[in-house]
N, C-alpha and C positions, 0 to 999 in steps of 0.2 A: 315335361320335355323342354329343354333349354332351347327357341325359337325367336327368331327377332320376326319371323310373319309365318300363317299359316300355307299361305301358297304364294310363291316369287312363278310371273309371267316373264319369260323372256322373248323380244319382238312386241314394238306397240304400233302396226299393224292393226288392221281393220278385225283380225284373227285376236289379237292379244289384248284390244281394247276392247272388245265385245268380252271376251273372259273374262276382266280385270270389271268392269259391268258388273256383273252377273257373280262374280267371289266377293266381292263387295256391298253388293246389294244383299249377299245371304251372310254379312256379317263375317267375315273371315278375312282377317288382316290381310293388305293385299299390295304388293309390291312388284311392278313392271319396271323391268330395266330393257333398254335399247339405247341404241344409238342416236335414232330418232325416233318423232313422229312420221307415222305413215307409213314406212315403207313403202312400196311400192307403190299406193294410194299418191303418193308423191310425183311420180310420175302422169297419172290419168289429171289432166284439164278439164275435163268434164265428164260427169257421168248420168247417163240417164234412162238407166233399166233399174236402177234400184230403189225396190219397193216404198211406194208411198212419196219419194222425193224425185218429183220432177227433172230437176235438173239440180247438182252442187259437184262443186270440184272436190278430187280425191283430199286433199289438204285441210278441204274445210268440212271435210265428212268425216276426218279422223280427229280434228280438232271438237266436233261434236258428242263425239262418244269417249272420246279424253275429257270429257266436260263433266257428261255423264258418271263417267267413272270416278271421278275425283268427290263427286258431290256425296257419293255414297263411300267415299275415304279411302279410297284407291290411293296407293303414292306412286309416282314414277320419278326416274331419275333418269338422266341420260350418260350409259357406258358401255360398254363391248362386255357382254359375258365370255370369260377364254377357258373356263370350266366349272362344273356340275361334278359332286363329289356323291356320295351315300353314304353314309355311318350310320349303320341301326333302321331307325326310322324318320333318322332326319338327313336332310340336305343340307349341300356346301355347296354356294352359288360364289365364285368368282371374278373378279371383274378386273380389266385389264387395267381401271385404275388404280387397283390396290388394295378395292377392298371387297369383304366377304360377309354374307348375307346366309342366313340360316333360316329353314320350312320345312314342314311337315309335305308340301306336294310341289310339284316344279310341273307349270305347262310349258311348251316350246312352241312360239309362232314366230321363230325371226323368219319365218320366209324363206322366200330364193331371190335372187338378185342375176339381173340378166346379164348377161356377156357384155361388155364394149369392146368397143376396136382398138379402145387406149391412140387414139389419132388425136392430132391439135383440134383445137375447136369444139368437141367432143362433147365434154364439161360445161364449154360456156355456151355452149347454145340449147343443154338443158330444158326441156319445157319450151323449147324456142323456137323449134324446130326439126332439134332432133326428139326422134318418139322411140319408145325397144317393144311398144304395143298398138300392132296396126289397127286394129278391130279398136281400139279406146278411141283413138286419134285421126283415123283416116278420114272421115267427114268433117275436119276441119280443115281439108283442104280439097277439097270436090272442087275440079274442073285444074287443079293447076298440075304443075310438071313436077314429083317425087322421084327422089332416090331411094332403091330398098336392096339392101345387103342381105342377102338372105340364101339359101341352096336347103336340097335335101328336102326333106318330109315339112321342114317348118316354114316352108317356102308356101306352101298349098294356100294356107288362108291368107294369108299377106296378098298373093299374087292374085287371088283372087275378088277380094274386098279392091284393089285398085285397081282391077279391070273396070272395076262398075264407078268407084269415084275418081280416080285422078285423067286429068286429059292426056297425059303419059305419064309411063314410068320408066324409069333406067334400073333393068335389072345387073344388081352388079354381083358378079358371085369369082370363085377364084378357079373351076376349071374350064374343061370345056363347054360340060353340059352341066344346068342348074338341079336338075333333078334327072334318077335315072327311071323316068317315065315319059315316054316319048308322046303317048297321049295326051299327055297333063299339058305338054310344054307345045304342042301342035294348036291346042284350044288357048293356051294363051296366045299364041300368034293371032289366029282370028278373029279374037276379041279386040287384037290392032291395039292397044295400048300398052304393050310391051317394049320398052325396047331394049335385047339382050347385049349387055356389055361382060364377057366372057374371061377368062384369065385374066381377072383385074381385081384389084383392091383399092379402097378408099385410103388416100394418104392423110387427108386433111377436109378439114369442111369448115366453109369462109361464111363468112356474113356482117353486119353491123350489128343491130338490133336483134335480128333474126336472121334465120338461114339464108344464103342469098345462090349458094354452089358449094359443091364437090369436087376435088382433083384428084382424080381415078388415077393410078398407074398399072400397067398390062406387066404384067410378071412372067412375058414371055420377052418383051420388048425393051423393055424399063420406059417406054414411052408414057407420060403423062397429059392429060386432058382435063379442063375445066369445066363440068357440065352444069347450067344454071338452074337450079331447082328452090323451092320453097320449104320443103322438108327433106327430112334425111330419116327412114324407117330403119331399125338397125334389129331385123328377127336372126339371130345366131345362136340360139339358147340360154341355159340360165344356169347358174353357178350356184352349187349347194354348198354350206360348209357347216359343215356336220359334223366331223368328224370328231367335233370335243365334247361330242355325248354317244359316240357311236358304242360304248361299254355298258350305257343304258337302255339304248332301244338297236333294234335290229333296221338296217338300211337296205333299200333293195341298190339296185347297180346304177343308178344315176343319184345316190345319196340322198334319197326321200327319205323318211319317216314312217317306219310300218306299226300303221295305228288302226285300231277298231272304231266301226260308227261310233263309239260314246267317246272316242278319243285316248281312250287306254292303250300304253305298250307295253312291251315285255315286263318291264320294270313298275312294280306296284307305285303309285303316287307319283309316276312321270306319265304324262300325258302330253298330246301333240295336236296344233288345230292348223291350219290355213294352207298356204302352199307348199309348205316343207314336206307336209304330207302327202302320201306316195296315192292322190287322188286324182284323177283325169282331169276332170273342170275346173281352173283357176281364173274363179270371178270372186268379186269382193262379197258380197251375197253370200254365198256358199261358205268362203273362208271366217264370215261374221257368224253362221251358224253353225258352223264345226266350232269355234271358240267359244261359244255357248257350251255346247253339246261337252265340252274338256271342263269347262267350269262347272256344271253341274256335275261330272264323274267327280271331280276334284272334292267340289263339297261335300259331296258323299262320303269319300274317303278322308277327307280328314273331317270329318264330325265322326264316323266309325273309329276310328283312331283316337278320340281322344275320351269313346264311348259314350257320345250321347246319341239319341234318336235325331233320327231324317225327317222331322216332322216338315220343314217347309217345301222338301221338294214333292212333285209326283211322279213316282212311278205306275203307269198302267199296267205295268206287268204282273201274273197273280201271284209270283215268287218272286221275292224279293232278298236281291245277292247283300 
């Protein structure tokens, strides 16, 4: 079979570099394309529930297992995949610079990427300030004054991680009520570290170095307000795009990824690991050992494909597919 790699990862992701690991280490030519490093790992400052490592920033945790993966001859390049083809048994990986990559398997971990506001400042206060993950970030500012743009269901944890760390918060959402639970939104009153700013949206977000304020505008008034805070939490959900392999795998209705524990989809030799995946829990943990779990289907099937024995993996299972 004419193949320039036996399996091209797209997304290098804490999901894609964990696979790229792991196809590499079992000897099978191995090719990550993304945009970046990290993905979303890019975002987290620090992280410190993940096993064995006390404490290391998302950046230098993806830089670690890029380390990894390179030294067992992993390549990665940095492009936008804008399509994934099929002919036969091989792949046609696309890339928006021009050019095109052929494999016997294709995992997918670009991820999700969270919503912005698209506001000035936005951008540059990146890591600086602004955070789109409150549970990563909010203990780094226990006891000061945050902004959190947030409503609906994804409101819950936000609002409730900074009852307990921020000395207040401005909650900014755009109607009347932030959520339609009048329970939920009674106990955060109680809890006094709320403070609700109603039909408003964030225009802008100022600072030097770091965040320093927010200028809210009320979208019933057109009036605007300066509120001085230290960060700026932005939970509005996460933006999938899918849709340039939606012919290969099946998506449920927010554009996930419908994949099996070993990481198989519809599609034989297309497999899917990390947050794209239609999976509840998005932690870096999890999304490293779903990227495992696609790399080992992966080598399976292309070492069956190209007919030789599965000697280095284990399967415990007493039937083996």
């Amino acid at each position: 079979m004419d193949v320039d790699y036996d399996v091209i990862i797209v997304g290098a992701g804490i999901a894609g570099l964990s696979a790229a690991l792991y196809t590499a280490r079992q000897r099978l030519k191995t090719l990550v394309i993304s945009r970046d490093l990290g993905g979303q790992l890019n975002m987290t400052t620090l992280i410190e529930n993940y096993p064995a490592i006390p404490k290391i920033s998302g950046p230098e945790l993806a830089k670690r297992v890029e380390q990894q993966a390179r030294t067992f001859g992993a390549e990665i390049i940095f492009d936008e995949v804008k399509a994934v083809e099929k002919h036969g048994d091989v792949f046609v990986v696309k890339t928006e610079g021009g050019d095109e990559y052929k494999s016997l398997a294709v995992i997918l971990a670009f991820g999700k990427t969270p919503k912005e506001l698209g506001v000035p400042g936005e951008s540059k206060f990146k890591n600086r300030g602004v955070s789109y993950c409150t549970i990563c970030d909010a203990p780094f500012f226990k006891g000061q004054d945050i902004a959190l743009i947030s409503w609906g269901d994804l409101a819950r944890e936000p609002v409730t991680i900074l009852s307990s760390v921020a000395n207040k918060f401005y909650w900014i959402y755009p109607g009347e009520k932030p959520i339609h639970d009048d329970e939920f939104i009674e106990q955060a009153k109680r809890l006094g570290k709320a403070v609700f700013v109603p039909n408003s949206e964030v225009v802008e977000i100022k600072g030097d170095t770091k965040v320093k304020s927010v200028v809210v505008k009320n979208r019933k008034t057109g009036e605007t307000q300066e509120l001085p805070v230290s960060a700026v939490f932005i939970e509005v959900g996460y933006v999938t795009k899918s849709d340039f392999v939606k012919h290969l795998v099946e998506l449920n209705e927010r554009g996930e990824i419908i994949a099996d524990w070993e990481g198989k989809t519809k599609t034989p030799g297309v497999f899917a690991a990390g947050d794209i995946v239609a999976y509840p829990y998005k932690q870096a943990v999890i999304s490293a050992a779903m990227g495992v779990a696609a790399a080992l289907s992966a080598t399976a099937y292309v070492m069956k494909l190209k007919g030789k024995p599965v000697h280095s993996l284990v399967d415990w299972r007493a039937e083996k597919k």
